[in-house]
C-alpha positions, -999 to 999 in steps of 0.1 A, spaced: -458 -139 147 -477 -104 150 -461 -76 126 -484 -52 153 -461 -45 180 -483 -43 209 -459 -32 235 -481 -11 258 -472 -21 294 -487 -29 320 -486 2 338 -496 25 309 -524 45 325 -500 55 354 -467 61 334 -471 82 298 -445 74 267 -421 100 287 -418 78 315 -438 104 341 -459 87 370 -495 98 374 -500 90 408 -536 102 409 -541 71 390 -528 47 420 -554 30 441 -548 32 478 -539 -9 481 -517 -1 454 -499 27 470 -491 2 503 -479 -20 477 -454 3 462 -445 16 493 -438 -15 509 -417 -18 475 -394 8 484 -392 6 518 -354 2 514 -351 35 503 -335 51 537 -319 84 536 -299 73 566 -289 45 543 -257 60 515 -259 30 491 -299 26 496 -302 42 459 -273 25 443 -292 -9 455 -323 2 440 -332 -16 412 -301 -29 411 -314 -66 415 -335 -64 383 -307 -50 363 -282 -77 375 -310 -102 363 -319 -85 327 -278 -89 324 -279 -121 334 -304 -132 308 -285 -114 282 -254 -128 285 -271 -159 284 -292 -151 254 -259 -137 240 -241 -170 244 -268 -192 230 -277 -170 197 -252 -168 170 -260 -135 158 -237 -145 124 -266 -167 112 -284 -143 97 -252 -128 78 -236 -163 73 -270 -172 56 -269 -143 30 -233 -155 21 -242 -190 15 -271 -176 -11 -247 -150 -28 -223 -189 -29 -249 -204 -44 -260 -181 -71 -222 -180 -78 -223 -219 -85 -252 -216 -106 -240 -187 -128 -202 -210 -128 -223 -236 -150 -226 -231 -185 -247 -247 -205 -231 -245 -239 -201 -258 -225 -217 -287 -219 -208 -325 -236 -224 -356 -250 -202 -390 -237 -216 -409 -262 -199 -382 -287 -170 -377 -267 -160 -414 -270 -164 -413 -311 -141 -376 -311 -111 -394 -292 -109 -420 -324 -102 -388 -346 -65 -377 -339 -75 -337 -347 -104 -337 -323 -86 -355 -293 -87 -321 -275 -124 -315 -278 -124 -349 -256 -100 -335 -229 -121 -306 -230 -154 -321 -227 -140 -344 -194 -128 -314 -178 -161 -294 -183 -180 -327 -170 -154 -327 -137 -166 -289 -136 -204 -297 -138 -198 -327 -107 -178 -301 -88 -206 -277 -89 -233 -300 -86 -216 -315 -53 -207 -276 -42 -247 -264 -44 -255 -295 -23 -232 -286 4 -245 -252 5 -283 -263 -2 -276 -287 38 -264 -255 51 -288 -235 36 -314 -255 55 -289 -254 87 -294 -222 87 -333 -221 79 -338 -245 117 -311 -218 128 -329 -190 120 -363 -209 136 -345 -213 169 -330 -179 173 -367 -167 170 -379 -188 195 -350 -177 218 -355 -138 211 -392 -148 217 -384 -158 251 -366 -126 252 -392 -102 238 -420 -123 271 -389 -114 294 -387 -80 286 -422 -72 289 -420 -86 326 -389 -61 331 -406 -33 320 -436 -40 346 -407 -47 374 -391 -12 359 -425 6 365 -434 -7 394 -397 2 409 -405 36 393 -436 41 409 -420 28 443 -396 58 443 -415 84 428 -440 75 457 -410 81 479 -393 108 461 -431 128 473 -426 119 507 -391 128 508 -398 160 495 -427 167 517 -407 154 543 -382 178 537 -403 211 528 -416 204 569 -378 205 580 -372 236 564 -401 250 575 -389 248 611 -350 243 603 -341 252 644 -355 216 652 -328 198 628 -294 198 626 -284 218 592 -266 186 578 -299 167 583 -317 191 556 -287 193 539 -283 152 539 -323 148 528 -318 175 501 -288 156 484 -303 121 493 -338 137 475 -315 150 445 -297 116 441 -331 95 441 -342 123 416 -311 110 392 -320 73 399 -354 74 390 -339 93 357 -318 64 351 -346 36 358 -371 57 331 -340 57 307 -337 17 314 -377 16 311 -373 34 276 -348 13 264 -367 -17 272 -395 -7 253 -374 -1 222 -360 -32 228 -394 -49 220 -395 -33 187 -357 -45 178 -361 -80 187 -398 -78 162 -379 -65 136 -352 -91 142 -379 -120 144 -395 -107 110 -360 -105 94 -353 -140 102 -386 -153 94 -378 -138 58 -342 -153 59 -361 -187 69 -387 -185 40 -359 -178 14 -343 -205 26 -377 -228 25 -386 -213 -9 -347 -217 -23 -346 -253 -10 -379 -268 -22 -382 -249 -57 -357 -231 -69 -323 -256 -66 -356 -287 -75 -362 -261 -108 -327 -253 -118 -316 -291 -116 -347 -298 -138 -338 -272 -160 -303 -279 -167 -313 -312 -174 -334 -307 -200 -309 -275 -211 -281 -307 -214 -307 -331 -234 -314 -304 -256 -278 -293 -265 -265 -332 -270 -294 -336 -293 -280 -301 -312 -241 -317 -308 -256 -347 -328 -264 -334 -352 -234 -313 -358 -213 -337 -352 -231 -358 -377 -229 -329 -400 -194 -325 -394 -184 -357 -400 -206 -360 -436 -188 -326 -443 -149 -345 -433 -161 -371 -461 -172 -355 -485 -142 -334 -485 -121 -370 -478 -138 -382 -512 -137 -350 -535 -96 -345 -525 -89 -383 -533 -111 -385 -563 -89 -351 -574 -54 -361 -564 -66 -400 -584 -75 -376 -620 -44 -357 -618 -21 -393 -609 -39 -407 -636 -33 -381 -665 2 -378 -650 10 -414 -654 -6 -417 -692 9 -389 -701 48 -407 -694 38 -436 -700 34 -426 -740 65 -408 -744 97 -423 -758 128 -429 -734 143 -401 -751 129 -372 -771 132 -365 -808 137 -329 -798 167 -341 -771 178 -361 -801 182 -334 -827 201 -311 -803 223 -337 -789 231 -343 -830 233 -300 -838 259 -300 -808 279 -332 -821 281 -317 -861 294 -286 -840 318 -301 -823 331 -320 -855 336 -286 -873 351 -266 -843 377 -298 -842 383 -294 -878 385 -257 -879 408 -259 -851 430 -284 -864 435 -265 -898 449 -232 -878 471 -254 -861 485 -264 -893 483 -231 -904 504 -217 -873 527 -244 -875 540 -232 -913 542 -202 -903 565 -207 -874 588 -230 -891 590 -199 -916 596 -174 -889 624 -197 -874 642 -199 -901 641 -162 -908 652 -161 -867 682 -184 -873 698 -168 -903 696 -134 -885 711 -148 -859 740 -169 -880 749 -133 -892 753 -116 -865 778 -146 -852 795 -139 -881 804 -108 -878 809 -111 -847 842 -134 -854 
């Protein structure tokens, strides 16, 4: 496709970018041609200028719709969302979370590392769920590429289309100015001798004159349009030829680059999990060995050490012996103030009873 837009028409020496006719440019064959062209132009005739032209429109609307109903504009956009999808998948992986099975399958023998296992499975389920994802958008990705192909060919059709509008435009252009000269000359002869017309017949020429005037505004407006249409649908064409080779270029080297990639990003870190779990596990038994070898000293001094002593101690013995002599001699001291006490109240109850015979006595 041509970045150039080469969108002079075919009637460029006799219309200028503002749309005016140069009529001094018009060959004589050319002039019958155009004025056989709008010979339906009748001022006697009220909808002569709403009909002109009309035909051609009705057809450019026609192809349109069609055009309309056969391109889906979304591609373009729905194409940019599947690549923003797809860099979000490959930013979703990462690497470091990344197992080994073979190592997964010696963790779930050790009770404390169980979860790493879980772990591991779930970040493998993540890495098949992405993998599966990019391929779904990578198919559409590539939909969309053939999409993007067809929609060019279609607005190509267009753009071939439009060019023969314009020429129909110009020629219909030509056709009235042509006729919008005659008109007025035709007119500037009435109102030179106005007592051989009626005054609406000037009056009806003048407004019919005026009206064509507007149409032929409307057609250059069309015309101008058109032409800026050609430029729109190039820029559309290039833009979807980029969106195309994106896709080409995303399809066949970068997904093929980043698979290869992670590949060798995996192989590398289960080769670095090797070796820590290796380390790991040399590190669980050394420290396995050193704590039993510790706990089997201190057992072993533990169990000499009562194994030599006596069932009971001398030390036990010789307070168990203090306590008995003191016992003895608390008994003993105890047992003599019992005596003791015991003299003295049979001392104090005889004092008590001959007090108490004497007061009976005098009592009587």
């Amino acid at each position: 496709m041509e970045d150039n837009l080469s969108l002079t028409p075919v009637q460029s020496n006799k219309i200028d970018k503002d749309g005016n006719v140069n009529l001094s440019a018009i060959t004589p064959d050319e002039e019958r041609k155009y004025q056989d062209l709008g010979k339906d132009l009748n001022p006697r005739d009220v909808n002569s200028i709403l009909n002109y032209g009309a035909e051609l429109q009705n057809s450019m609307e026609r192809y349109s719709n069609q055009f309309l109903s056969s391109v889906r504009t979304q591609d373009a956009g729905e194409m940019g969302t599947l690549i923003n999808d797809l860099l979000g998948e490959l930013n979703y992986i990462d690497v470091d979370e990344l197992n080994q099975n073979a190592i997964t399958r010696f963790i779930s023998g050790i009770p404390f590392l169980k979860k790493l296992v879980f772990d591991a499975k779930k970040l493998f389920q993540k890495y098949d769920t992405v993998v599966n994802n990019i391929d779904k958008i990578t198919n559409k990705i590539k939909a969309g590429r053939i999409n993007s192909i067809k929609d060019n060919s279609s607005l190509q059709t267009m753009f071939d289309s439009n060019i023969n509008y314009i020429k129909q435009m110009e020629e219909l252009i030509i056709s009235g100015q042509l006729k919008f000269k005659e008109l007025n000359e035709q007119l500037a002869q009435m109102e030179a001798n106005p007592s051989a017309y009626q005054d609406y017949e000037i009056a009806d020429l003048r407004e019919y004159i005026n009206r064509l005037d507007k149409r032929l505004a409307d057609l250059k407006v069309v015309r101008y349009i058109m032409l800026q249409s050609l430029a729109q649908i190039r820029v559309v064409q290039n833009n979807n030829t980029s969106i195309a080779e994106k896709a080409q270029s995303i399809v066949t080297t970068t997904i093929p680059v980043w698979k290869n990639q992670l590949t060798i990003a995996v192989a590398l870190y289960r080769q670095k999990q090797n070796v820590e779990m290796q380390k790991k596990i040399s590190e669980t038994t050394n420290t396995i060995l050193q704590k039993n070898a510790e706990l089997l000293k201190q057992n072993s001094i533990d169990v000499a050490r009562e194994n030599e002593k006596t069932v009971v101690s001398i030390d036990t013995l010789k307070r168990t012996t203090q306590a008995l002599i003191e016992t003895l001699n608390e008994v003993k001291q105890i047992h003599q103030q019992g005596a003791q006490n015991r003299t003295v109240l049979n001392s104090e109850l005889q004092n008590l009873e001959t007090e108490l015979k004497k007061h009976v006595t005098s009592m009587t």
